[in-house]
mmCIF file of the N, C-alpha and C atoms, coordinates in Angstrom:
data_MODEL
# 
_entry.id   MODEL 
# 
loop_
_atom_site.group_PDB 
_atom_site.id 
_atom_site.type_symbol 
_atom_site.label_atom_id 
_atom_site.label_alt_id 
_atom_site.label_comp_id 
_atom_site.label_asym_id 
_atom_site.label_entity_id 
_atom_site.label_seq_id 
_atom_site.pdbx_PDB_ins_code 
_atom_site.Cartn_x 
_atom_site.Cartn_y 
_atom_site.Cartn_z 
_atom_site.occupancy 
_atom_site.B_iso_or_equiv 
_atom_site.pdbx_formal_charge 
_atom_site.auth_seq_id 
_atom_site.auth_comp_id 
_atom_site.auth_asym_id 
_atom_site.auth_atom_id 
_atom_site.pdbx_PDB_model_num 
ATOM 1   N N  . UNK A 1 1  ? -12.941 22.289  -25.831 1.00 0.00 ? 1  UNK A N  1 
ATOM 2   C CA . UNK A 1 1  ? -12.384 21.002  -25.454 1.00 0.00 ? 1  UNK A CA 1 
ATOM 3   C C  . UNK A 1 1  ? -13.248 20.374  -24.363 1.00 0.00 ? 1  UNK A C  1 
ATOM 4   N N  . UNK A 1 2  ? -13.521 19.081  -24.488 1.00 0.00 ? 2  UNK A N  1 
ATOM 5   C CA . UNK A 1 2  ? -14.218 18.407  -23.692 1.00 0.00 ? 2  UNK A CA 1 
ATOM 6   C C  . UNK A 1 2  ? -13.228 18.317  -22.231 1.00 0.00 ? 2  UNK A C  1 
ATOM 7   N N  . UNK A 1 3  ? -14.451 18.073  -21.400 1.00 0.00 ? 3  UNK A N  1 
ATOM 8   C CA . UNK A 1 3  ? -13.015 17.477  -19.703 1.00 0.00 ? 3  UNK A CA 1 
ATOM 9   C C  . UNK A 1 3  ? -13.640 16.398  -20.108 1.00 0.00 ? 3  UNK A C  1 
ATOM 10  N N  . UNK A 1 4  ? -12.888 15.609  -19.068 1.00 0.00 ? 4  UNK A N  1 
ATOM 11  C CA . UNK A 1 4  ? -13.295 13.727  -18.639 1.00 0.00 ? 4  UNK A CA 1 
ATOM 12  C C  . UNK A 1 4  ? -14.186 14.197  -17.647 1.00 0.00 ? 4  UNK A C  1 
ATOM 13  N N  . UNK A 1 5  ? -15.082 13.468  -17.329 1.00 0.00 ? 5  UNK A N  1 
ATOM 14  C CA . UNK A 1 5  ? -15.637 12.948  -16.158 1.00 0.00 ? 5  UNK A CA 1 
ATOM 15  C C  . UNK A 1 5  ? -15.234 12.830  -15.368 1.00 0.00 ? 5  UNK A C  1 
ATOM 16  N N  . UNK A 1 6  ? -14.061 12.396  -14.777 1.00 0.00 ? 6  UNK A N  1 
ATOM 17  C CA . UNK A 1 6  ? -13.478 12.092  -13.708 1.00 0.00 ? 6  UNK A CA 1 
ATOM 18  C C  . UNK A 1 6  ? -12.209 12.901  -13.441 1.00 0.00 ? 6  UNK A C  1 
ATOM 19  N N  . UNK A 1 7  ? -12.098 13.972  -13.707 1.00 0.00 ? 7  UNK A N  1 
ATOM 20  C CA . UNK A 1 7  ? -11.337 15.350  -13.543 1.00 0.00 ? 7  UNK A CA 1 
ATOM 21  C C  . UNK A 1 7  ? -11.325 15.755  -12.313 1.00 0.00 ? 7  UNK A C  1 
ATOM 22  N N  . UNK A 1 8  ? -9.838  14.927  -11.645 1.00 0.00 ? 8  UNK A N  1 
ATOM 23  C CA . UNK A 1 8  ? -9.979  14.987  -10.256 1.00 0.00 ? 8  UNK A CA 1 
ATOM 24  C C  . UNK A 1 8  ? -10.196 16.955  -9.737  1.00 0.00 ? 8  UNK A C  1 
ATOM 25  N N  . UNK A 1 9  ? -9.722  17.561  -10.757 1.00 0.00 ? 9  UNK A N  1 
ATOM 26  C CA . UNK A 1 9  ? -9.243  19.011  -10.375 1.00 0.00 ? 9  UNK A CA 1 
ATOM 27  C C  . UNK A 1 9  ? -10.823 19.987  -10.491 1.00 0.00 ? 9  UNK A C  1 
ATOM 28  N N  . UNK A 1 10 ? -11.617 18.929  -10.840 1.00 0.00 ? 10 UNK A N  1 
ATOM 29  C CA . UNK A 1 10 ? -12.655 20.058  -10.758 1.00 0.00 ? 10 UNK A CA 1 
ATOM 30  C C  . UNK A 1 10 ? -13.519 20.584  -9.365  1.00 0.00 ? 10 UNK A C  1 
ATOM 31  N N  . UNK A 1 11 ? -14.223 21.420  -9.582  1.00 0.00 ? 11 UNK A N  1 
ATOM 32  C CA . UNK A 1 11 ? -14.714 22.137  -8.190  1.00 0.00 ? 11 UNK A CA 1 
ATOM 33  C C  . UNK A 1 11 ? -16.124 22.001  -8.484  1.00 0.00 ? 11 UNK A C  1 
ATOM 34  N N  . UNK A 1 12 ? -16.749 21.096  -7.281  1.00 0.00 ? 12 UNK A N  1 
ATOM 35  C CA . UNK A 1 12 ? -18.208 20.786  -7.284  1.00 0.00 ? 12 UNK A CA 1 
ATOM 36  C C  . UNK A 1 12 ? -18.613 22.203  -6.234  1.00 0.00 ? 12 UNK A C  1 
ATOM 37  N N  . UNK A 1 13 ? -20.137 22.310  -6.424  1.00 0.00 ? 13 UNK A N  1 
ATOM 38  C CA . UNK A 1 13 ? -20.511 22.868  -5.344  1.00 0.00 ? 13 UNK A CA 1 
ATOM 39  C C  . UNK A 1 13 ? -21.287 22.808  -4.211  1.00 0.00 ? 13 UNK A C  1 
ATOM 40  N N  . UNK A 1 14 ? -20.637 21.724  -4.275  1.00 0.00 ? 14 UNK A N  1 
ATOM 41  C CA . UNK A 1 14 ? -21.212 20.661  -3.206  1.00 0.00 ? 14 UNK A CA 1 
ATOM 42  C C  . UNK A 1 14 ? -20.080 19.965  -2.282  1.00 0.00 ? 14 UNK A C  1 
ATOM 43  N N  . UNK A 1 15 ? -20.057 20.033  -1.459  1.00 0.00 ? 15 UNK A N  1 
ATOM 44  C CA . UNK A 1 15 ? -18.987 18.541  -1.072  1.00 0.00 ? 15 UNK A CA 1 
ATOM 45  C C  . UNK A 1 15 ? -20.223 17.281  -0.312  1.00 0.00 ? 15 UNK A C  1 
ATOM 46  N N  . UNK A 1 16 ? -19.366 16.621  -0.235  1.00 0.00 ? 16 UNK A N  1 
ATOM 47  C CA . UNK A 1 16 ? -20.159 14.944  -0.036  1.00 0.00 ? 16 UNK A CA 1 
ATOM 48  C C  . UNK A 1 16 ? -19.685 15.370  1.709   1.00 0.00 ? 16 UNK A C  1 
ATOM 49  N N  . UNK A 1 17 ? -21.106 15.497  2.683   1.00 0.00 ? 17 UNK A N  1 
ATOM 50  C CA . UNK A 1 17 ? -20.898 15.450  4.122   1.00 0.00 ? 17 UNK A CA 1 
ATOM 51  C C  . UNK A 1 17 ? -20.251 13.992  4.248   1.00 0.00 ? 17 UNK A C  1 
ATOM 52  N N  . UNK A 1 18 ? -19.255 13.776  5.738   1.00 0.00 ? 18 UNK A N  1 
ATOM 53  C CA . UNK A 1 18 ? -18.063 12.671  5.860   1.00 0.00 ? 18 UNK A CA 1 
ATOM 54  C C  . UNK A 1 18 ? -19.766 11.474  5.895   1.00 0.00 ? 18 UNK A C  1 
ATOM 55  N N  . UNK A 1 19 ? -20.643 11.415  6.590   1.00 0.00 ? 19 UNK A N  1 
ATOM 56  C CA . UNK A 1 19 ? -21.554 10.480  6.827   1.00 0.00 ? 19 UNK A CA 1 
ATOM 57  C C  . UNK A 1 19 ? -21.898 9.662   5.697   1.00 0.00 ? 19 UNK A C  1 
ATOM 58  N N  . UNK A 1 20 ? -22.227 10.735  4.671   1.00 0.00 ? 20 UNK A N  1 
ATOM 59  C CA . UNK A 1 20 ? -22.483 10.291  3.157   1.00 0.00 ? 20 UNK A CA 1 
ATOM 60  C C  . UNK A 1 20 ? -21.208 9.601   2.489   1.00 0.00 ? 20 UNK A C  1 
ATOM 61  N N  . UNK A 1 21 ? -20.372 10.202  2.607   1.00 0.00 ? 21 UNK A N  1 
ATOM 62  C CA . UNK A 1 21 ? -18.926 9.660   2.164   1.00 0.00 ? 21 UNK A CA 1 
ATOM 63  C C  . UNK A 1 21 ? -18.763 8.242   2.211   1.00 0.00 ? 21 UNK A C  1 
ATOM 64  N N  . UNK A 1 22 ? -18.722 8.137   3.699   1.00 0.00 ? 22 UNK A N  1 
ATOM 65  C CA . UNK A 1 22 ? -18.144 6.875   4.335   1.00 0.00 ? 22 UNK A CA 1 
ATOM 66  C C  . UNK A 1 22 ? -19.272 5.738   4.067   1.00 0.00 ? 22 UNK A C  1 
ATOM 67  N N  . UNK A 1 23 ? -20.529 5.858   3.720   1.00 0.00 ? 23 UNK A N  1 
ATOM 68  C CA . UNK A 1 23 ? -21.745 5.236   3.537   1.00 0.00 ? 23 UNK A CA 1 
ATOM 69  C C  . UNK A 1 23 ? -21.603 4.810   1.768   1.00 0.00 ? 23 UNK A C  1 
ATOM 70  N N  . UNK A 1 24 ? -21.295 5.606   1.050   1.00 0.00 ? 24 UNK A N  1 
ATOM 71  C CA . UNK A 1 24 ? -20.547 5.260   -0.226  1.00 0.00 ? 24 UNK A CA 1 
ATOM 72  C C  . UNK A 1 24 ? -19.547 5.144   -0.517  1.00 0.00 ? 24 UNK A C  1 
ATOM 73  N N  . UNK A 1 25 ? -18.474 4.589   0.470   1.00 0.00 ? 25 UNK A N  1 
ATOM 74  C CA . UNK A 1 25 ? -17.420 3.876   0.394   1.00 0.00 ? 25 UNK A CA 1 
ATOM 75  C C  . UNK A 1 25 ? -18.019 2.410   0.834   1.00 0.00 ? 25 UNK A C  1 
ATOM 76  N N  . UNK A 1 26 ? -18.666 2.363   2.023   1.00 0.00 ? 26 UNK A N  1 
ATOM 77  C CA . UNK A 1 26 ? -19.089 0.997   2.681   1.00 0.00 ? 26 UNK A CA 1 
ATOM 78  C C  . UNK A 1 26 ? -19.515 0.265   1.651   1.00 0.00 ? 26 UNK A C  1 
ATOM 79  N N  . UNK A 1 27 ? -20.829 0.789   1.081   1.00 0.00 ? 27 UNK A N  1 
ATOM 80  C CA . UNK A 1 27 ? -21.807 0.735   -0.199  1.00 0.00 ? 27 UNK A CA 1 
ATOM 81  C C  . UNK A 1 27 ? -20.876 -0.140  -1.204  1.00 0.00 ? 27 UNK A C  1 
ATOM 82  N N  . UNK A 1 28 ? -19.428 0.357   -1.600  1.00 0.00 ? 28 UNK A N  1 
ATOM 83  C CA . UNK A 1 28 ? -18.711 -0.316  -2.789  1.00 0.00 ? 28 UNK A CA 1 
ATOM 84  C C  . UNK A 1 28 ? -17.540 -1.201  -2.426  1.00 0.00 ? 28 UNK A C  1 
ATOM 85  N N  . UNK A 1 29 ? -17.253 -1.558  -1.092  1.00 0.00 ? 29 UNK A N  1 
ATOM 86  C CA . UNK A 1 29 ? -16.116 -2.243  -0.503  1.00 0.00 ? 29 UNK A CA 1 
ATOM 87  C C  . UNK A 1 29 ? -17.121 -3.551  -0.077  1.00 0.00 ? 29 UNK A C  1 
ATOM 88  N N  . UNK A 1 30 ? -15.980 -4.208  0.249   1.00 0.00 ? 30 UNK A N  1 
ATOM 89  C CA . UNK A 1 30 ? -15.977 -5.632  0.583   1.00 0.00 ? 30 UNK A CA 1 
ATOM 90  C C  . UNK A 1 30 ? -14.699 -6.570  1.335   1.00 0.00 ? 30 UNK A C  1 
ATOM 91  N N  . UNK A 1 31 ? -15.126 -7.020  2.761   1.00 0.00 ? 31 UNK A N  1 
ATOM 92  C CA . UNK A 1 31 ? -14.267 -7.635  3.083   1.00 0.00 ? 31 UNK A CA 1 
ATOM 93  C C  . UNK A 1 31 ? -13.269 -8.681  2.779   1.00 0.00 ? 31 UNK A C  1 
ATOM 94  N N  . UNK A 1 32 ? -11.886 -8.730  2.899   1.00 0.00 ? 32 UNK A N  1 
ATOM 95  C CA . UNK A 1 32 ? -11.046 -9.683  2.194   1.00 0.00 ? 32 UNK A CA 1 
ATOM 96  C C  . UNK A 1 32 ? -11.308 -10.710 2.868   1.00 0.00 ? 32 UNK A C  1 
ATOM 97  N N  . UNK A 1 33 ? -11.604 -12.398 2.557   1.00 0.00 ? 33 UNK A N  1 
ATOM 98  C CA . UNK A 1 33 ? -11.468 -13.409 3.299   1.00 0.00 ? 33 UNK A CA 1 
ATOM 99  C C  . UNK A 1 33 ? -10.759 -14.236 2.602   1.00 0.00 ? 33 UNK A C  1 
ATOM 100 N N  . UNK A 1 34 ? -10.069 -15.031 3.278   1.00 0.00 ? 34 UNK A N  1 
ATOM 101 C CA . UNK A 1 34 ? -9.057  -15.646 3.114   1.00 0.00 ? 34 UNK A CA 1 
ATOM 102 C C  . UNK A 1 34 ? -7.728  -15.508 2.527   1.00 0.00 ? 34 UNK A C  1 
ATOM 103 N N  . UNK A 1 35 ? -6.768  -16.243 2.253   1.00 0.00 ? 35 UNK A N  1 
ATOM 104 C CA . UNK A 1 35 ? -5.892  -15.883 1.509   1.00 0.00 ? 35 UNK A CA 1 
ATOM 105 C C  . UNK A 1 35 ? -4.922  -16.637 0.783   1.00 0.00 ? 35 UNK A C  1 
ATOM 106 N N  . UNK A 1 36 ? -4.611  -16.744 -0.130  1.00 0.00 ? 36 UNK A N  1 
ATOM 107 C CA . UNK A 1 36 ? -3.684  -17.900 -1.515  1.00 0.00 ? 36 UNK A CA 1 
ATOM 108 C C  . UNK A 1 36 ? -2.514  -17.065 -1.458  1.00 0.00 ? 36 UNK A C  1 
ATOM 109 N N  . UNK A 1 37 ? -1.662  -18.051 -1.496  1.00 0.00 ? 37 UNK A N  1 
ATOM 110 C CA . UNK A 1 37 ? -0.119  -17.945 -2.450  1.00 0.00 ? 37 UNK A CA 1 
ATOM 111 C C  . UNK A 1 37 ? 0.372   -17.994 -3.851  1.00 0.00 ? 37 UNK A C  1 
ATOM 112 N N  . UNK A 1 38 ? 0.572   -16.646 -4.304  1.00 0.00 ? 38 UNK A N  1 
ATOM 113 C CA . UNK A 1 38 ? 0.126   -16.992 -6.202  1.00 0.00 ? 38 UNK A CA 1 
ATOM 114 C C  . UNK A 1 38 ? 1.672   -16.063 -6.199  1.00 0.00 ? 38 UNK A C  1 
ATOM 115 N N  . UNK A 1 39 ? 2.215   -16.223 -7.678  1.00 0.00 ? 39 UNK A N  1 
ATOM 116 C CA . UNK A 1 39 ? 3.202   -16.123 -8.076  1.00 0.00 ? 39 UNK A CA 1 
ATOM 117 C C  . UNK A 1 39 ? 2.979   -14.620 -9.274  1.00 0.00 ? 39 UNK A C  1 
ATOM 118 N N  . UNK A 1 40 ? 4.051   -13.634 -8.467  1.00 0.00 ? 40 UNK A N  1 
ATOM 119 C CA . UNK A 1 40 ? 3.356   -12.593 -8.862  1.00 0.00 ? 40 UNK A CA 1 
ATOM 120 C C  . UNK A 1 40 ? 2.491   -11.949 -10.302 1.00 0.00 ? 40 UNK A C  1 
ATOM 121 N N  . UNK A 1 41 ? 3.060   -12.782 -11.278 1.00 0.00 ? 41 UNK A N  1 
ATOM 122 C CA . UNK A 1 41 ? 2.357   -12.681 -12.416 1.00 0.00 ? 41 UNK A CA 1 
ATOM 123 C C  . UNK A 1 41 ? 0.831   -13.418 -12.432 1.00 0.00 ? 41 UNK A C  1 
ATOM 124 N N  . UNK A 1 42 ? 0.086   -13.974 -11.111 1.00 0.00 ? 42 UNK A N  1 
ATOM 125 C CA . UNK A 1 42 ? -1.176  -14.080 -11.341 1.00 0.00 ? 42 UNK A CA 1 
ATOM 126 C C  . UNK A 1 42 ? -2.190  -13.135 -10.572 1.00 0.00 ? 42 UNK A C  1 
ATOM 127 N N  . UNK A 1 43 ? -1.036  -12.427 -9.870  1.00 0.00 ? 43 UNK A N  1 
ATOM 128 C CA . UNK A 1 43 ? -1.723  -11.486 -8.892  1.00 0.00 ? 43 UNK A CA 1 
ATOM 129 C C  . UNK A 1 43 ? -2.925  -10.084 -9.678  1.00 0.00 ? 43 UNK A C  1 
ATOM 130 N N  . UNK A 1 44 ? -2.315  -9.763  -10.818 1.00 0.00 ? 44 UNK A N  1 
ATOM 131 C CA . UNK A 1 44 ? -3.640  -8.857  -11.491 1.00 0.00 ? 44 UNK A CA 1 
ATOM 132 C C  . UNK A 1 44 ? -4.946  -8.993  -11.044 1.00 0.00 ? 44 UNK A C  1 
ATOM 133 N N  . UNK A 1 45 ? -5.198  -7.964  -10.473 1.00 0.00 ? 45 UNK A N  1 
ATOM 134 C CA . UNK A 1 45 ? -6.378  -7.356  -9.661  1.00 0.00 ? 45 UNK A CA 1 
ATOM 135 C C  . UNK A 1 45 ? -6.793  -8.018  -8.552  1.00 0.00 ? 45 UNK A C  1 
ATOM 136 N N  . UNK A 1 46 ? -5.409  -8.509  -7.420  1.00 0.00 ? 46 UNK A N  1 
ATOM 137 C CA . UNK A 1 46 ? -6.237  -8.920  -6.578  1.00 0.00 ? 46 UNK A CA 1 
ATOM 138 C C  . UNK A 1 46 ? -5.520  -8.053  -5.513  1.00 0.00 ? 46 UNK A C  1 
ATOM 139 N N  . UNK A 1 47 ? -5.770  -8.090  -4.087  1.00 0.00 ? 47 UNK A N  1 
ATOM 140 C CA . UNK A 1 47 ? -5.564  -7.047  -3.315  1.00 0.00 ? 47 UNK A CA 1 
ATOM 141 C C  . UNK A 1 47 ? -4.285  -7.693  -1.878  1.00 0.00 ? 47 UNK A C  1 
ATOM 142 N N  . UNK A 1 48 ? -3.165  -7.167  -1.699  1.00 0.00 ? 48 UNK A N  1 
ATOM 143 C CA . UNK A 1 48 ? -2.363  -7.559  -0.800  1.00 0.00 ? 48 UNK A CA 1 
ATOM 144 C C  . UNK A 1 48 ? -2.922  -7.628  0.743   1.00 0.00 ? 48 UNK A C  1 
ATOM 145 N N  . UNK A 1 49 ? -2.590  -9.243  1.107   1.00 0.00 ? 49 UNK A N  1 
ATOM 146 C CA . UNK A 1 49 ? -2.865  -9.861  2.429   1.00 0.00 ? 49 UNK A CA 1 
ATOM 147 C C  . UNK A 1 49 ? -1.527  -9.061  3.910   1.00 0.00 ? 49 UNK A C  1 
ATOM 148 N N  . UNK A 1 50 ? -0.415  -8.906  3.081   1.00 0.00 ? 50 UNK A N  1 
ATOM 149 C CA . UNK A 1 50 ? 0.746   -8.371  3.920   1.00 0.00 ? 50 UNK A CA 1 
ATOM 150 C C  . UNK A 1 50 ? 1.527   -7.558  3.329   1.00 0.00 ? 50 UNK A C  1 
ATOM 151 N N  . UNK A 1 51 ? 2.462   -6.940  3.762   1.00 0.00 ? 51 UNK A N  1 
ATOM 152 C CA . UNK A 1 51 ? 3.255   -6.213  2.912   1.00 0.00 ? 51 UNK A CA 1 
ATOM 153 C C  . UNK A 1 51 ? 4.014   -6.895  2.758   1.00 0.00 ? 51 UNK A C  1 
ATOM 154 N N  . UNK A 1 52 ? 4.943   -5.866  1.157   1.00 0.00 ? 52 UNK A N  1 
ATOM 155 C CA . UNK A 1 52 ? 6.019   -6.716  0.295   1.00 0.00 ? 52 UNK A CA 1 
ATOM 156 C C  . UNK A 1 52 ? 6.831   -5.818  0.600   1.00 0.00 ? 52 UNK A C  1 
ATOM 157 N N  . UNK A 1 53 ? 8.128   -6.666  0.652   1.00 0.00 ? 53 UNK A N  1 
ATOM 158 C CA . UNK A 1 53 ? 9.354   -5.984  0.950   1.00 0.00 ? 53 UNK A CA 1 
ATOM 159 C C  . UNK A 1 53 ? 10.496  -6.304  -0.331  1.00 0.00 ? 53 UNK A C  1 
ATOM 160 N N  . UNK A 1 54 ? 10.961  -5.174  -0.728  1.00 0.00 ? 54 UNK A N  1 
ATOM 161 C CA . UNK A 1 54 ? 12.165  -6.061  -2.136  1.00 0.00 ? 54 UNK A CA 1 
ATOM 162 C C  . UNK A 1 54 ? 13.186  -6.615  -1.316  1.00 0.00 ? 54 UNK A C  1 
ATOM 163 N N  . UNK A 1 55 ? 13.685  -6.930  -2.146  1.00 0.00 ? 55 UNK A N  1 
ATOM 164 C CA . UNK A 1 55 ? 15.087  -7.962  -1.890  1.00 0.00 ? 55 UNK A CA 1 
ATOM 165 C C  . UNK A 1 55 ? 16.292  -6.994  -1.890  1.00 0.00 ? 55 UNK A C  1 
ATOM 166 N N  . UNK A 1 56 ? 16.329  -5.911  -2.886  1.00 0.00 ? 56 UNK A N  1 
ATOM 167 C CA . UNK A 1 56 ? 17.213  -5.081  -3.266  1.00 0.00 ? 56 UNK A CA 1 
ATOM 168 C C  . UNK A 1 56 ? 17.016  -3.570  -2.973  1.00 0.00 ? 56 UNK A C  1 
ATOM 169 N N  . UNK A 1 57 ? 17.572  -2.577  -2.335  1.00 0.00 ? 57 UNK A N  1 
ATOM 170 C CA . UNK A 1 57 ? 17.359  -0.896  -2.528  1.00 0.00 ? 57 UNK A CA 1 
ATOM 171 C C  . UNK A 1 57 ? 17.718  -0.557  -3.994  1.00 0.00 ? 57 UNK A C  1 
ATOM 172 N N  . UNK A 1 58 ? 16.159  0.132   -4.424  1.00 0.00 ? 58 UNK A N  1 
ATOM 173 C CA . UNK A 1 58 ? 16.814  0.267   -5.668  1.00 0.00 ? 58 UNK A CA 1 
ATOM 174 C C  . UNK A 1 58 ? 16.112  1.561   -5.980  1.00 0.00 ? 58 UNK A C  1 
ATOM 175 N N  . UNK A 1 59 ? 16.132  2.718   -6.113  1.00 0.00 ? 59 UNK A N  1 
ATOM 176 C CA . UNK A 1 59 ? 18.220  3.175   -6.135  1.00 0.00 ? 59 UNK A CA 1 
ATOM 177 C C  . UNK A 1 59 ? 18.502  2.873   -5.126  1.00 0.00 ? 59 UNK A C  1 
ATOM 178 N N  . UNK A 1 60 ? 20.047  2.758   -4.913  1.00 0.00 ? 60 UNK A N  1 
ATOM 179 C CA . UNK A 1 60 ? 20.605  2.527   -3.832  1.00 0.00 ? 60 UNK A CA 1 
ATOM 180 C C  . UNK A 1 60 ? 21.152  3.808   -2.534  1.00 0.00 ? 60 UNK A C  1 
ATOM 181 N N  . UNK A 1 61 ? 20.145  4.330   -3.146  1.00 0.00 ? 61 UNK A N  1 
ATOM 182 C CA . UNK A 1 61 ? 20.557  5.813   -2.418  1.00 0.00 ? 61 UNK A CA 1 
ATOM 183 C C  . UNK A 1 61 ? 19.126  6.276   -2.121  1.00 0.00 ? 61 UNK A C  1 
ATOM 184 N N  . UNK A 1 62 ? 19.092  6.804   -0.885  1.00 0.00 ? 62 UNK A N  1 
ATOM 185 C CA . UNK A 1 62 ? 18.101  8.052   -0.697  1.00 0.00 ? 62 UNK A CA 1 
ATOM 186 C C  . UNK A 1 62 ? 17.410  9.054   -1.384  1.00 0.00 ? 62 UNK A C  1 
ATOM 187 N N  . UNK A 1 63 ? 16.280  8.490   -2.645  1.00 0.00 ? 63 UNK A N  1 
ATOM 188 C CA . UNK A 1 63 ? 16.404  9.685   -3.276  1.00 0.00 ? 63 UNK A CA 1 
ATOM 189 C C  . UNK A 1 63 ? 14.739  8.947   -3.968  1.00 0.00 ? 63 UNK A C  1 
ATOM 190 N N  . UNK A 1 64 ? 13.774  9.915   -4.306  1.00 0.00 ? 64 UNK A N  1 
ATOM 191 C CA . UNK A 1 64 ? 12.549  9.962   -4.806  1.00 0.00 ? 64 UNK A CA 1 
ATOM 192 C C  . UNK A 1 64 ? 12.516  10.798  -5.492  1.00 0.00 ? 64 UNK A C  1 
ATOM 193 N N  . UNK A 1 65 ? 11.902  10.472  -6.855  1.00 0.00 ? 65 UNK A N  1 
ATOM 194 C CA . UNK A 1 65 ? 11.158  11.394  -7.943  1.00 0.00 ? 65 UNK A CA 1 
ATOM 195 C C  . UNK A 1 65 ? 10.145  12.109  -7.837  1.00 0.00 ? 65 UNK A C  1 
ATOM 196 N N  . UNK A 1 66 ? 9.144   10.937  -7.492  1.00 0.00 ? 66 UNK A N  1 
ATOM 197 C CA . UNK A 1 66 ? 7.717   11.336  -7.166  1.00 0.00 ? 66 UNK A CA 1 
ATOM 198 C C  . UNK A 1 66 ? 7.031   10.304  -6.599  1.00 0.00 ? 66 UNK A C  1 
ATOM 199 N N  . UNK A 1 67 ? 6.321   10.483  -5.489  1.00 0.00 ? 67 UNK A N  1 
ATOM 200 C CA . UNK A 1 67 ? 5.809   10.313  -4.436  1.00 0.00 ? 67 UNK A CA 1 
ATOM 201 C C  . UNK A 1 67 ? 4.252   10.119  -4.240  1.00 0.00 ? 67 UNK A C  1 
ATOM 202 N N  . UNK A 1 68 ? 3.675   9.374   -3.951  1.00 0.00 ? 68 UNK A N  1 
ATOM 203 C CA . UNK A 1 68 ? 1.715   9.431   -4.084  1.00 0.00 ? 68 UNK A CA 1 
ATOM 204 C C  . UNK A 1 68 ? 1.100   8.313   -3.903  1.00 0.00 ? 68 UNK A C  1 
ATOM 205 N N  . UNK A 1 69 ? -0.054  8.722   -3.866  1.00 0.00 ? 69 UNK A N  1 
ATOM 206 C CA . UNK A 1 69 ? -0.701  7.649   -3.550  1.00 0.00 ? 69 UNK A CA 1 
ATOM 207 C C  . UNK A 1 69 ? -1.951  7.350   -5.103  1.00 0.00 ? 69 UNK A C  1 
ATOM 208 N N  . UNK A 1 70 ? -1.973  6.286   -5.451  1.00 0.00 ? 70 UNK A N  1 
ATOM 209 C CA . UNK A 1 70 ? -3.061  5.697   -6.651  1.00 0.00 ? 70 UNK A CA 1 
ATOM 210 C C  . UNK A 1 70 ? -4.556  5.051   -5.783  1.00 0.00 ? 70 UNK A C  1 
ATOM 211 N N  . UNK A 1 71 ? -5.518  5.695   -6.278  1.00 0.00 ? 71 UNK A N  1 
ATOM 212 C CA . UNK A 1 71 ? -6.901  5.086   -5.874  1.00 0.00 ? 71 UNK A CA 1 
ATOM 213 C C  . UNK A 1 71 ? -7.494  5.081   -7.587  1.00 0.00 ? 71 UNK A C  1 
ATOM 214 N N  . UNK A 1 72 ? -8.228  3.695   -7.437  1.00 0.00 ? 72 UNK A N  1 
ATOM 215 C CA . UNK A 1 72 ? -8.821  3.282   -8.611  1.00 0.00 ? 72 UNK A CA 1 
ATOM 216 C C  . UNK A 1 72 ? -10.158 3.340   -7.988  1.00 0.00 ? 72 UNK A C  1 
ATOM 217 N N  . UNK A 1 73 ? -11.118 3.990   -8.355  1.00 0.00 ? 73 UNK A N  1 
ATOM 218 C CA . UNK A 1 73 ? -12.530 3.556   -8.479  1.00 0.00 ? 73 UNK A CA 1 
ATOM 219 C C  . UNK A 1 73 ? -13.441 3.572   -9.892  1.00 0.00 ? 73 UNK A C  1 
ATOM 220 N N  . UNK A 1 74 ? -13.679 2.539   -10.102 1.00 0.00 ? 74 UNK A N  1 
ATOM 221 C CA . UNK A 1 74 ? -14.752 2.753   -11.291 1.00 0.00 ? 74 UNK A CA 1 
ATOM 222 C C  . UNK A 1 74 ? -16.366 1.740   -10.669 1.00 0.00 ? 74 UNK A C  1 
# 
């Protein structure tokens, strides 16, 4: 069976020193300037100016499934 490429679980034997890291993060980021008021269905792929807060607790109870954080890089 083939892996993906991007198989977060695999073990390099290498790690990336933090200097190098942070130098190929810089390398692919870009500062946000400015900022529009768009209606959330035009928002696809653009990146939040403030945080969003709902209107509603929903569930209305104390309680999580699952928990994490999503990073996209391609």
């Amino acid at each position: 069976m083939l892996m993906p490429l991007n198989d977060c679980f695999a073990v390099s034997d290498r790690l990336m020193p933090l200097a190098e890291a942070l130098e190929f993060i810089a390398d692919r980021v870009s500062p946000v300037v400015g900022t529009e008021d768009l209606p959330v269905l035009a928002c696809r792929g653009r990146v939040l100016a403030a945080d969003v807060a709902a209107r509603a607790t929903l569930p209305p109870l104390p309680c999580s499934a699952m928990d994490g954080f999503a990073v996209r890089h391609t």
